[in-house]
C-alpha positions in Angstrom: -12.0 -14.1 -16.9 -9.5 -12.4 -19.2 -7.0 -16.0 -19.2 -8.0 -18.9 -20.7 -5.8 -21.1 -19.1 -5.4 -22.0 -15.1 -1.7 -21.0 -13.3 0.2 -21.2 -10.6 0.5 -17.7 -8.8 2.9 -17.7 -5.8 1.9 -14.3 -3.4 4.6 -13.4 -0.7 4.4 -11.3 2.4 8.1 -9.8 3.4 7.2 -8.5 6.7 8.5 -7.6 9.9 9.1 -10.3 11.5 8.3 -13.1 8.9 7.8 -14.3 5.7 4.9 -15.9 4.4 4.2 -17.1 0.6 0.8 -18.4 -0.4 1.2 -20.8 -3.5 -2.1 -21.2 -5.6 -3.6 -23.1 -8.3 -6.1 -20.7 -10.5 -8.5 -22.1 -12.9 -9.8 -20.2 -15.7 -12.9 -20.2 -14.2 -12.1 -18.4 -11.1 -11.8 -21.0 -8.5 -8.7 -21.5 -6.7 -6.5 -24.6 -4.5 -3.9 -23.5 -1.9 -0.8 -26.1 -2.8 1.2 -24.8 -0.1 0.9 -22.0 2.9 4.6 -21.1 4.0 6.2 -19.2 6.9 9.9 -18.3 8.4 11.2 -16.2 10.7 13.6 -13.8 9.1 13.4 -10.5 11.4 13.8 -8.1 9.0 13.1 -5.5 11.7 15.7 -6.9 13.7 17.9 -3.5 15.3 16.2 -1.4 12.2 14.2 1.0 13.6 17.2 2.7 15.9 19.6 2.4 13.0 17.1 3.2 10.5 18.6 0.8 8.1 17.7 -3.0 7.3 21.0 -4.8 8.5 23.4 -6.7 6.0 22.6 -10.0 8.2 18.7 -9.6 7.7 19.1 -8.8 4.0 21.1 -12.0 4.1 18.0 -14.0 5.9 15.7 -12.5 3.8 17.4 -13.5 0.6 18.0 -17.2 2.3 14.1 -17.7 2.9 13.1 -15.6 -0.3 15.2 -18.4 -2.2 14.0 -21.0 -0.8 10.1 -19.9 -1.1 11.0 -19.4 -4.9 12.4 -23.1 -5.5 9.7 -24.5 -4.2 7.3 -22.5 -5.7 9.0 -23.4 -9.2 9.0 -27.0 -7.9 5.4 -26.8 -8.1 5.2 -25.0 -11.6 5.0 -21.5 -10.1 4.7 -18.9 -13.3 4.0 -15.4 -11.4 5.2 -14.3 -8.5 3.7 -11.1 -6.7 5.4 -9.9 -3.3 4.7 -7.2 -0.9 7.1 -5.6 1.4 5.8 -3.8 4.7 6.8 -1.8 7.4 10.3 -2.7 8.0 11.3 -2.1 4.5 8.9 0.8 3.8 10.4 2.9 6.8 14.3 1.4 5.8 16.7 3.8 4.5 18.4 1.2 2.4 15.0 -0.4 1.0 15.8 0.1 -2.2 19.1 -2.3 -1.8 16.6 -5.3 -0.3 14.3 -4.5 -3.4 17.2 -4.8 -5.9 18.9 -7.9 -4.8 16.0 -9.4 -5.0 15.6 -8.4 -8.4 18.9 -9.2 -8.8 19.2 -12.5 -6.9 15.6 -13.9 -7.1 14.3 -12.2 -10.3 11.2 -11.3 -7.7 9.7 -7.7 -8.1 8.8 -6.7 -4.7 6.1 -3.8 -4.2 7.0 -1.8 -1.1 3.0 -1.3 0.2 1.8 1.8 2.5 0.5 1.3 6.0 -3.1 1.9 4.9 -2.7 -0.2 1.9 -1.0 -3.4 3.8 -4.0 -2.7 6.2 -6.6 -2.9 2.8 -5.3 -5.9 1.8 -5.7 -7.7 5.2 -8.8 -6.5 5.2 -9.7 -8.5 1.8 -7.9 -10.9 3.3 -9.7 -11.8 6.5 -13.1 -10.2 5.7 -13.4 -12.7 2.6 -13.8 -16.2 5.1 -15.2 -14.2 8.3 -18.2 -16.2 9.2 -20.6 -12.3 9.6 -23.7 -11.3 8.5 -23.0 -8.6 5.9 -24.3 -6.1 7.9 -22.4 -7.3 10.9 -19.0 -5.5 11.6 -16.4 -6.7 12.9 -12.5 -5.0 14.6 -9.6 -7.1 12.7 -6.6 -6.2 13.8 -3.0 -7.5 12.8 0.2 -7.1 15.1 2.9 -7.4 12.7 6.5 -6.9 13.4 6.4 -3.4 12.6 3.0 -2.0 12.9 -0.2 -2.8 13.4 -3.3 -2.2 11.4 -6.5 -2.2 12.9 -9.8 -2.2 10.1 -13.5 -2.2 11.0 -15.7 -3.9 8.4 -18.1 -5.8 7.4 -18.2 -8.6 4.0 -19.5 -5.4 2.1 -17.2 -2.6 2.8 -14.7 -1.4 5.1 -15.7 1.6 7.5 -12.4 2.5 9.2 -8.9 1.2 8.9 -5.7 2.7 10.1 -1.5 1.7 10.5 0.0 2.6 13.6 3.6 2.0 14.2 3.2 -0.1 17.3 4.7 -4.0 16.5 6.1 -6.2 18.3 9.6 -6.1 17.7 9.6 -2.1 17.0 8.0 -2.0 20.9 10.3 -4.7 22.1 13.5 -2.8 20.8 11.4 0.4 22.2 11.1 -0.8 25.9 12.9 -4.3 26.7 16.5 -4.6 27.7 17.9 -7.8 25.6 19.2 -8.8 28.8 16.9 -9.3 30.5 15.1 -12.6 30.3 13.6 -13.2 33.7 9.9 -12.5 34.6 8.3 -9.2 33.8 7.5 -6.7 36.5 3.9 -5.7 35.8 5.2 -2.4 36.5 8.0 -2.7 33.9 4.8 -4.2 31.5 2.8 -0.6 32.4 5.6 1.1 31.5 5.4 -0.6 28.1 1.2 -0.6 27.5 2.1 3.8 28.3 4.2 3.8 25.4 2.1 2.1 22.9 -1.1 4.2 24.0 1.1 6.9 23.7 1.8 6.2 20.3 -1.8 5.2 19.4 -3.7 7.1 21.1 -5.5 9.0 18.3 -6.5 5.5 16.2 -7.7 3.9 19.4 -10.3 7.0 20.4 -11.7 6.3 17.3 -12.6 2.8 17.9 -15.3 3.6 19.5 -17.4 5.7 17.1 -18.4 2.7 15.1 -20.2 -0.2 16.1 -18.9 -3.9 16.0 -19.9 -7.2 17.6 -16.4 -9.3 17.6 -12.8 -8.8 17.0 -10.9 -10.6 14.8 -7.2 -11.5 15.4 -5.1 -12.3 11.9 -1.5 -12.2 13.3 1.0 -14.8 14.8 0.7 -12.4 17.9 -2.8 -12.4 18.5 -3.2 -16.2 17.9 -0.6 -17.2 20.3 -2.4 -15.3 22.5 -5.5 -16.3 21.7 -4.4 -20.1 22.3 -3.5 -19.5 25.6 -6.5 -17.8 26.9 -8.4 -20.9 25.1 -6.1 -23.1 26.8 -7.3 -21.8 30.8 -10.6 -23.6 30.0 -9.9 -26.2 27.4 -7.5 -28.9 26.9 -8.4 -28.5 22.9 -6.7 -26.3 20.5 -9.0 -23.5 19.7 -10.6 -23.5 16.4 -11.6 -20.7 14.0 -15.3 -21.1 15.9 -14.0 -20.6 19.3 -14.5 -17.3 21.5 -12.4 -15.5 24.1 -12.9 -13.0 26.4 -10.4 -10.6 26.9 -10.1 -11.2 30.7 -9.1 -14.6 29.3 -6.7 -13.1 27.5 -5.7 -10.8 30.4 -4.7 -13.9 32.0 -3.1 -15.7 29.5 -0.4 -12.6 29.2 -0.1 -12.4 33.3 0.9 -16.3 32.9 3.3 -15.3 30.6 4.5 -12.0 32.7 5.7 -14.2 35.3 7.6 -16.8 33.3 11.4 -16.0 32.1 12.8 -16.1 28.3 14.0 -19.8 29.2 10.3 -21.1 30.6 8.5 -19.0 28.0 10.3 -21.1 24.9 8.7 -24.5 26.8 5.0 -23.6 26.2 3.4 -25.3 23.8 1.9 -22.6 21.9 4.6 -20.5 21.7 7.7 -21.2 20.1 11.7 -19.6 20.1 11.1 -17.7 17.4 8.4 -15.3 19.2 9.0 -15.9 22.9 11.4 -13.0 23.0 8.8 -10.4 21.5 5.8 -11.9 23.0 5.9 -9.1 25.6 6.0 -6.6 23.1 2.8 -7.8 21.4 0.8 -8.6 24.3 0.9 -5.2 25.5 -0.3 -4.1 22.1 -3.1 -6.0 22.2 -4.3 -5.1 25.6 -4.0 -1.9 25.2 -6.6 -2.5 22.3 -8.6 -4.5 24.2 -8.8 -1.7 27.2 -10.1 0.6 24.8 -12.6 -1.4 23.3 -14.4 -3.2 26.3 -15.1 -6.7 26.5 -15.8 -8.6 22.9 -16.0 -11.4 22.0 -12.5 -12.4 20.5 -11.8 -15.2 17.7 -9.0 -16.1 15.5 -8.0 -16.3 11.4 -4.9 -17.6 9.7 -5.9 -15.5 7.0 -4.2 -12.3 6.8 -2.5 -10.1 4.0 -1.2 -12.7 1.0 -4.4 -14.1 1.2 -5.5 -10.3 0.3 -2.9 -10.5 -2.6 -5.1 -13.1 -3.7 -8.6 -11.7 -3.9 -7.1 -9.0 -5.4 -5.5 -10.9 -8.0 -9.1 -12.9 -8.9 -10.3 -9.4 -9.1 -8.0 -8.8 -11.6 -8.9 -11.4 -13.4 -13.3 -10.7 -13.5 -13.3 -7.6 -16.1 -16.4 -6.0 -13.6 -14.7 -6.6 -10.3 -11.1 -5.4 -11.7 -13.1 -1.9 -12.9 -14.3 -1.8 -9.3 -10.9 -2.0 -8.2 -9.8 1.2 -10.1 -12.8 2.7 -8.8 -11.4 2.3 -5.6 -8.4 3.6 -6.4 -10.2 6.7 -8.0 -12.4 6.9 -4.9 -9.4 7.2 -2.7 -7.9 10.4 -4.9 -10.3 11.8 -5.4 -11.1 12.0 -1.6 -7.6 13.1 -0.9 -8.5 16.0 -3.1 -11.5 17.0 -1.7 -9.5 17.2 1.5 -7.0 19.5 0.3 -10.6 21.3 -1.2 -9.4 21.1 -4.7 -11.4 22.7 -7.7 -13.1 19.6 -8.7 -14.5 20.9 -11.9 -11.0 21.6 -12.8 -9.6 18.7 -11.8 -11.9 17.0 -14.0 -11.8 18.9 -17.1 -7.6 18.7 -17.0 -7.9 14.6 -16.5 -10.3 14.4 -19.4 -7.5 17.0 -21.6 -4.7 14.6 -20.7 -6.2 11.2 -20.9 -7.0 12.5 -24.4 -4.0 13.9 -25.5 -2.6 10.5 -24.4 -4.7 8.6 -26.2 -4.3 10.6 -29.6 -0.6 10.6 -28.7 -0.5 7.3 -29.0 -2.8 6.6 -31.9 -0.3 9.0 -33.6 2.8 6.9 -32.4 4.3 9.7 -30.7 4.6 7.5 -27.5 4.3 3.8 -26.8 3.3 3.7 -23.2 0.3 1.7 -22.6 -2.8 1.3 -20.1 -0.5 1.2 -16.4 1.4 4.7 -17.4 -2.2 6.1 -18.5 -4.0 5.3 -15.2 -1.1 7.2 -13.1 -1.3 9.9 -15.7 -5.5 10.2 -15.2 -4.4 10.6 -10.9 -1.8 12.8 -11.5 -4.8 14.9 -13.0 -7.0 14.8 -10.9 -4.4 15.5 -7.9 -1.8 17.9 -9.6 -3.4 20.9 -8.3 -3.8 20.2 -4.6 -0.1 21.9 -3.6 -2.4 25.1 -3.4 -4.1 23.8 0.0 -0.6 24.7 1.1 0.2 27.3 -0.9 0.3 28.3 -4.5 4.0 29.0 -4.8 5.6 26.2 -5.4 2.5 23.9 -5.4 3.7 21.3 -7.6 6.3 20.8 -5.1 3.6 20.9 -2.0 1.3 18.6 -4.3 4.5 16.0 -4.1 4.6 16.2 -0.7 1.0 15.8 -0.1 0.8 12.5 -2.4 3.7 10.5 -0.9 2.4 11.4 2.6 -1.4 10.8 2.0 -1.3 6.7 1.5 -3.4 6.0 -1.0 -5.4 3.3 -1.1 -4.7 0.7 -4.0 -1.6 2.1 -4.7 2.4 0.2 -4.2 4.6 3.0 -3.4 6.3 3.0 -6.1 3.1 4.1 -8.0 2.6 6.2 -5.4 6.2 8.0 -5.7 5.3 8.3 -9.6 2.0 10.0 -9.8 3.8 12.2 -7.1 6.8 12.9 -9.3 4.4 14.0 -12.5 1.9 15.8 -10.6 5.2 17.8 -9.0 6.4 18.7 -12.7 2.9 19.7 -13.8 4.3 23.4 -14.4 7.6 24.6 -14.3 10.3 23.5 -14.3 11.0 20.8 -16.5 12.0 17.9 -14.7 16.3 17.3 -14.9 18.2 14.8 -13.1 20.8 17.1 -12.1 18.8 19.6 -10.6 16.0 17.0 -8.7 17.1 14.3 -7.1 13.3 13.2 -6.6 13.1 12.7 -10.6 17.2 11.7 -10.5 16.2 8.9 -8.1 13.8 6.9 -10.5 14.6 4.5 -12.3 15.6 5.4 -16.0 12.2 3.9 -17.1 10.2 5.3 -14.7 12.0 9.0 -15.7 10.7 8.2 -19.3 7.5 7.7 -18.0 7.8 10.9 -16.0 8.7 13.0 -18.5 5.9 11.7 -21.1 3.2 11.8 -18.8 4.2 15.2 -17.0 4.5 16.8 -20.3 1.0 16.1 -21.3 -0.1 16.9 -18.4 1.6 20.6 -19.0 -0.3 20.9 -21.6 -3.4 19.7 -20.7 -3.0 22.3 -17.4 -2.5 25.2 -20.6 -5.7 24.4 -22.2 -7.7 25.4 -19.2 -5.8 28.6 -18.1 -9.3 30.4 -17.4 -10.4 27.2 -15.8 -13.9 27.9 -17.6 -13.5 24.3 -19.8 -13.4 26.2 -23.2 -11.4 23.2 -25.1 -13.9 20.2 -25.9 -11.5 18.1 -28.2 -7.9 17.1 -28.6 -6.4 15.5 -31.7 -2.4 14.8 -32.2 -1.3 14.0 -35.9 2.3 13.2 -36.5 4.6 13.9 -39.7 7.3 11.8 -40.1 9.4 11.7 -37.0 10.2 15.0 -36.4 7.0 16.9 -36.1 3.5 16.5 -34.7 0.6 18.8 -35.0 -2.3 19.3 -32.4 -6.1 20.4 -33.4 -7.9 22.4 -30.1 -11.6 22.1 -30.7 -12.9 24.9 -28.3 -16.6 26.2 -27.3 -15.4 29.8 -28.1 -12.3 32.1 -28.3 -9.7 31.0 -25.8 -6.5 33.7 -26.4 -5.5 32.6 -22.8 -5.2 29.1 -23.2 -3.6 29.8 -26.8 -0.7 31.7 -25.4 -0.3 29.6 -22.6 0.1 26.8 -24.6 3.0 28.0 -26.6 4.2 28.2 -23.6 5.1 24.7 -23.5 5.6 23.6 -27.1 9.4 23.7 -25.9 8.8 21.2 -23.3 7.1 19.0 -26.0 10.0 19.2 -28.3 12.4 18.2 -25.3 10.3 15.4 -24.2 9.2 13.9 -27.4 12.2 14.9 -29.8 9.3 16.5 -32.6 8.2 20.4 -33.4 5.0 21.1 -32.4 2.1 22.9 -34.2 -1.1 24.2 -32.1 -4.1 25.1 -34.0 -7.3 26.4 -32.5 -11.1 25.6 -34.3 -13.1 27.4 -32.4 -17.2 26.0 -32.4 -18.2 30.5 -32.5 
């Protein structure tokens, strides 16, 4: 492990519907205590997804439970505090308002996650105490809120995973009429099951093409659920070894079907807080569970904070963190083999940048450090795939193809970056006043913009013929005003010397110095 010392690390979940913060104990050895496992309703969702818009009142609840989870955590000599925001707030207009008052308010940083990457992390989450034989997969699925992310896996890897904007309070606002709180007509409840098919359809036909033996249910939703099928045949509460069917669980929801708002609130296994989008969630999950046939169905109070975790610890082991970026490089560099990039390419122009970064900085010509060279190395490797659209105006089409391809790995505002450089890659140089995707950023984030899309430029020169000519890049600087690049080259490159002039004004704009290009050729 890279620290010495053991912490307190505090990992909150701003979902949907609730808030959850997991508040660990770390050793320097690795090994971990759970002080305290926290959750409150705050319904962040709560009339957002017709308004588009997170309301004032569930900022306000949200800031109220945020506070309170914060306290306490500093009560207990929290030092780091890592929070995730999901669906509500990703698909929120006003997002970034939520994000700054917390900043603001709380001094919290919250990472606004993609659907894919909230549904990694439960993944990690879950997958990490699943009692399965590692080649034993399993169907996890988590009804949040907002969405729900369904993940086939086993303890060794992952084999499908997938968002779908189906949750239980986006379906309740969908289908049920606030005033009503008498039974449910199981033809009203049809009506309801339609709608999230209809919006699922294409993750749940592809259920079947891989092989599992259970399912495992990590949301409020699904245990509730869960507890009352349990509950037909036992007078025990069901326990993380327990099995239901899902004609149990068929059951359990027609119980609940017949019982109003009012009667709903008295069971014991459900409480105020979820009796009114109960509905909502059932049908989501029997919609799954007509899809996938009759498996065996068990529970986990494990879910996506306790992914924050292992991904933390990760962090922490020097060969488990390098497997990490792995993954992240594994899931760009598949995006660009769907958009059929020119991988050679691709590959030469990220080994030209990350070394012109590195000499850049050896030179003192820039200060950023490891974060801003890892989104510069996937801007790289992904700034050419625009072209799968179509080459005019590809860096603008490779923008759009980044921010819409979730990455796996990646918070969104990473995501949004190595979008933003891959997008200035070539002309034009990136202005506030004329792009209000680069005007939006923050005014760090448009430094690190302009640094790393400016190497990138000329990394993207040195390989006009794309026939990897250049072999070795060196930056020297003089004084403060000028800096001066050696090309070492395989053989003559006039192309890639012109080109490169090209952008020696760029490099004066970004980095306030004159620049001088000279070519050694090897011939």
């Amino acid at each position: 492990m890279a620290d010495s010392a053991a912490k307190t690390v505090a990992f909150l979940d701003i979902g949907t519907n609730s808030m959850r913060m997991l508040l660990t104990r770390i050793e320097a050895d690795g090994s971990y205590v759970t002080l305290t496992d926290q959750k409150e309703s705050i319904r962040l969702g709560e009339g957002e997804f017709q308004a588009g818009r997170i309301t004032e009142e569930a900022i306000q609840r949200a800031l109220t439970v945020g506070h309170q989870f914060v306290e306490m955590a500093k009560t207990l000599g929290a030092t780091e505090f890592h929070a995730v925001a999901t669906s509500a707030t990703r698909e929120a207009s006003n997002r970034d308002e939520l994000v700054d008052r917390f900043q603001e308010k709380l001094g919290i940083d919250i990472h606004v996650i993609s659907g894919m990457e909230e549904a990694r992390l439960i993944y990690m989450g879950v997958i990490s105490e699943a009692k399965l034989d590692n080649d034993d997969n399993a169907l996890l699925i988590d009804i949040g809120g907002g969405s729900t992310e369904m993940i086939i896996g086993n303890p060794k890897k992952h084999l499908f995973m997938h968002s779908v904007k189906v949750g239980a309070i986006r379906i309740t606002n969908q289908y049920c009429n606030p005033g009503d709180t008498g039974p449910v007509k199981l033809a009203d409840y049809e009506k309801i099951k339609a709608g999230v098919r209809n919006e699922a359809i294409r993750t749940l036909s592809k259920l079947k093409q891989f092989p599992f033996v259970r399912v495992i249910g990590s949301s409020g939703t699904i245990q509730v659920l869960a507890e009352l099928a349990h509950r037909l045949n036992s007078d025990q509460p069901m326990g993380k070894d327990d099995r239901v069917t899902a004609d149990q669980i068929r059951k359990g929801i027609r119980q609940i079907l017949a019982l109003s708002l009012e009667e709903r609130v008295k069971l014991p296994v459900l409480n105020a807080r979820r009796a009114d989008i109960i509905i909502g969630g059932a049908a989501i999950l029997e919609t799954i569970l007509d899809e996938i046939g009759d498996v065996p169905i068990s529970i986990s109070d494990r879910g996506l904070r306790d992914g924050l975790l292992v991904d933390y610890l990760h962090g922490l082991d020097a060969k488990l963190s390098e497997e990490d970026h792995n993954y992240r490089r594994d899931s760009v560099r598949r995006l660009g083999r769907l958009c059929r990039f020119n991988e050679d390419h691709a590959n030469h122009i990220t080994q030209l940048s990350l070394q012109l970064f590195d000499s850049a900085f050896d030179a003192k010509i820039h200060g950023l450090a490891d974060w801003p060279r890892e989104l510069l190395e996937h801007a790289a490797m992904l700034h050419d795939i625009g072209k799968f659209i179509s080459y005019n105006g590809h860096g603008a089409h490779a923008r759009y193809i980044i921010r819409n391809a979730e990455l796996l790995g990646f918070d969104d505002h990473e995501v949004e970056l190595i979008a933003t450089i891959a997008r200035f890659h070539k002309k034009p140089y990136p202005k506030k006043t004329r792009h209000p995707e680069y005007a939006a950023l923050s005014k760090p984030h448009r430094k690190i913009v302009k640094v790393l899309c400016t190497l990138l430029r000329l990394a993207e020169s040195l390989d006009r013929t794309h026939k990897a000519l250049v072999t070795d890049l060196k930056f020297k600087a003089k004084g403060k005003r000028k800096a001066f690049l050696t090309v070492s080259t395989t053989d003559a490159c006039p192309l890639e010397e012109i080109a490169i002039n090209t952008q020696i004004k760029a490099f004066a704009k970004t980095f306030k110095r004159e620049l001088s290009v000279c070519f050694e050729s090897a011939s």
